[in-house]
C-alpha positions, 0 to 999 in steps of 0.5 A, spaced: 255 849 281 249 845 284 250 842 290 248 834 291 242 833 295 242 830 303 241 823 302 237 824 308 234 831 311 229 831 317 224 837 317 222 841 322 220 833 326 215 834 332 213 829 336 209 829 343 205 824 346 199 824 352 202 821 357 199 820 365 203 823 371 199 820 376 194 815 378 189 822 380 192 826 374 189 827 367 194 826 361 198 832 360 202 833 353 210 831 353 214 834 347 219 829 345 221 833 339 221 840 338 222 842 330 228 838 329 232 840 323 237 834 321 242 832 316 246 826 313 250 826 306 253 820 302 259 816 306 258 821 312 258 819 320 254 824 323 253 824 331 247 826 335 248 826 343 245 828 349 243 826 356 239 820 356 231 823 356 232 828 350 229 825 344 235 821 341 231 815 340 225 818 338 229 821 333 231 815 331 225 811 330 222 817 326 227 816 321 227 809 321 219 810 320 218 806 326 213 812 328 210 817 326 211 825 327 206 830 330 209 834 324 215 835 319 218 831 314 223 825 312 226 825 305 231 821 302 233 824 296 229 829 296 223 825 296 218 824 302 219 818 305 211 818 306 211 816 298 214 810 299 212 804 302 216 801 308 220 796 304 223 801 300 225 805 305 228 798 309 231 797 303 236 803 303 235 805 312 237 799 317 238 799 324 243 796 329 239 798 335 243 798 342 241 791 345 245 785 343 241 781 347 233 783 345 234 785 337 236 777 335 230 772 335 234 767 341 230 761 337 233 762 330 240 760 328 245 766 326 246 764 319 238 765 318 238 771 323 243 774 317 239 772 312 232 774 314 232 781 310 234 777 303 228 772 303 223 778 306 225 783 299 226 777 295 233 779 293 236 773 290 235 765 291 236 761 298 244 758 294 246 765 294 242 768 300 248 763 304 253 765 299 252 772 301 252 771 309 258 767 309 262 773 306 258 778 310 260 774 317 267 774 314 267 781 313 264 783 320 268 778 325 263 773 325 267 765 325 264 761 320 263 756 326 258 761 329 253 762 324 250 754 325 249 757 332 243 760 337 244 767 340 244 764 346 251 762 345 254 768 343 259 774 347 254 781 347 260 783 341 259 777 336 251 777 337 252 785 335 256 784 329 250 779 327 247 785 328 251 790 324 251 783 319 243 783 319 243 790 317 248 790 311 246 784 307 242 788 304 246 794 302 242 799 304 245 806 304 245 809 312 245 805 318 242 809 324 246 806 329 242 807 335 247 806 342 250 800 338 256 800 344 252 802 350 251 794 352 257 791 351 265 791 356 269 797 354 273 792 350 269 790 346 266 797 344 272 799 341 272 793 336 265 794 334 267 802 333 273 800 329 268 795 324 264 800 323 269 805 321 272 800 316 265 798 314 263 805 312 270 805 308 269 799 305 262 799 302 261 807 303 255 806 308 253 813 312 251 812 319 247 817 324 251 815 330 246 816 336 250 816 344 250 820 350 258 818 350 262 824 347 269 821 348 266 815 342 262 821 337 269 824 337 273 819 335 267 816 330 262 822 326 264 827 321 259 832 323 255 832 329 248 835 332 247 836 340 240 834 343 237 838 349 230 837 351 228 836 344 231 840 341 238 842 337 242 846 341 248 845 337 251 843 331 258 843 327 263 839 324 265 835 329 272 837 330 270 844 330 265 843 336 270 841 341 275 844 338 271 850 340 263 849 343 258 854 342 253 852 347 254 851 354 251 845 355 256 843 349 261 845 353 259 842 361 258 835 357 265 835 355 268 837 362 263 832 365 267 826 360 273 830 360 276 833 367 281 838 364 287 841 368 286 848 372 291 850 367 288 848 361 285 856 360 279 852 358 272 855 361 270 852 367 263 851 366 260 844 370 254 840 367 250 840 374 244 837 376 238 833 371 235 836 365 228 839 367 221 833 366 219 834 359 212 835 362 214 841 365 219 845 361 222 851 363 220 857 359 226 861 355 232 857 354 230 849 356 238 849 358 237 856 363 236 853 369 242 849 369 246 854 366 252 858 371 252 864 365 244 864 365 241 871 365 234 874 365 233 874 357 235 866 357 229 865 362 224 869 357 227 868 350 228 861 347 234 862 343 234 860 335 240 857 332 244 862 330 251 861 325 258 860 330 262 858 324 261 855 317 258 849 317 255 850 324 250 853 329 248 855 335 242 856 340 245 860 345 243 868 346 250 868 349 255 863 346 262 861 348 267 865 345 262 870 342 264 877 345 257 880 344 257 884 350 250 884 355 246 883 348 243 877 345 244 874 338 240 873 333 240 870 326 240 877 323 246 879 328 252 881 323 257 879 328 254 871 329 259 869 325 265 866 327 271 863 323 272 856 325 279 857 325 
């Protein structure tokens, strides 16, 4: 049986820049990216966390064709988005960027903001264009009194669902939602996080759903990836990472948001200290120097991601819940796999 392809697949992505440290310093390379494997098929929400810093946003411009990589490929379809051009790839991959405030032009009114993407693809003429928002603004939340209004004169949460409006006229087939709630009170985060849930049940959408806030992917992402310092450091069927984390920085996130009971059995690692400057990464394993289970072999060696469970992976030379006795894994190891209950 051949297996449909992604609807979208990162490749190896690697991005840096020359950045200047100091006034007196010459420019020194930062590595945003460090060969970034990513997928996202049809109808799915995939999350993808990490710590400020770590490249989520890079990412996300990246695959939004904002900027390009030092090296890899985005494909959708299989195909190489570098063979289309911008307004074919804008017409199946939109934004909902994180600030309600900044991605809105304060001198349009909403209506026009919504219907902004029609008239720069052409796709149908202005009578329809207003039928089509006004359904659209009905569908995310949006009273039809507001659409002859100004972003000025709207709550954070309506001017996001203008957003998340603007960005579905079109129809495109992936969101990629970048911290689409960070800016807003927690009531109305959750409004919006339950709109896009019905969003991708009611049109099929998929999303890649980019937070540092795991308790939100959890309850929104069917697979999820964990970003650290560049790199992927894990990545599984949601239920399953937090049901059972491989990698430690997975786990110390978690009991950074969730605090669990003494009692709970649960491993007792802390997420402490700031991640290291990507100008001055730590050689090994990038997570070592914040790590209570590091060993020598984790400050020599960069781990490689290695199979955990079915469907899922793990950077780690000794990952939780793998009893592997003082010897690191590696992909060739027969006892890396796990079954995820």
């Amino acid at each position: 049986m051949t297996m449909s392809k992604p609807l979208l697949r990162a490749k190896g992505l690697v991005q840096s820049y020359r950045v200047k440290s100091g006034l007196l310093s010459g420019a020194r390379e930062l590595h945003a990216l460090k060969g970034i494997d990513l997928t996202i098929n049809r109808g799915e929400i995939v999350g993808l966390v990490g710590e400020s810093g770590c490249g989520k946003s890079t990412l996300a411009r990246i695959l939004l064709g904002l900027e390009q990589p030092v090296s890899g490929t985005v494909e959708v379809d299989g195909v190489p988005v570098t063979q289309a051009d911008k307004r074919a790839r804008a017409r199946r991959i939109q934004p909902v960027f994180q600030d309600p405030y900044g991605s809105l032009n304060p001198s349009m009114i909403i209506r026009d903001i919504i219907a902004l993407p029609l008239k720069v693809h052409q796709i149908c003429p202005a009578d329809e264009r207003m039928r089509r928002v006004a359904r659209l603004a009905d569908q995310v939340g949006l009273p039809a009194r507001l659409l002859d209004a100004v972003p000025g004169e709207l709550s954070g949460g309506q001017r996001q669902r203008v957003a998340i409006a603007r960005a579905l006229i079109i129809e495109p087939e992936l969101l990629i939602c970048d911290e689409p709630t960070s800016a807003l009170d927690v009531s109305v985060q959750a409004q919006i996080l339950n709109l896009l849930m019905d969003l991708r049940r009611d049109t099929g959408v998929a999303m890649l759903f980019i937070s540092h806030d795991l308790a939100v992917v959890e309850y929104m992402t069917d697979r999820m990836f964990v970003m650290y310092l560049g790199q992927i450091v894990e990545t599984g069927p949601t239920a399953d990472v937090f049901s059972a984390p491989g990698h430690h920085y997975t786990m110390a996130l978690q009991q950074s948001v969730f605090s669990p009971d003494d009692d709970a059995g649960l491993p007792t690692t802390r997420l402490k200290g700031n991640p290291p400057s990507p100008l001055d990464p730590p050689t090994g394993c990038a997570f070592h120097p914040r790590c209570e289970a590091a060993t020598g072999t984790c400050r020599e060696i960069s781990p490689e991601l290695v199979d955990l469970r079915k469907g899922g992976l793990c950077a780690c030379h000794f990952p939780l819940g793998v009893d592997s006795g003082n010897t690191p894994l590696t992909r060739s190891d027969p006892h890396a796999l796990r079954e995820s209950g």
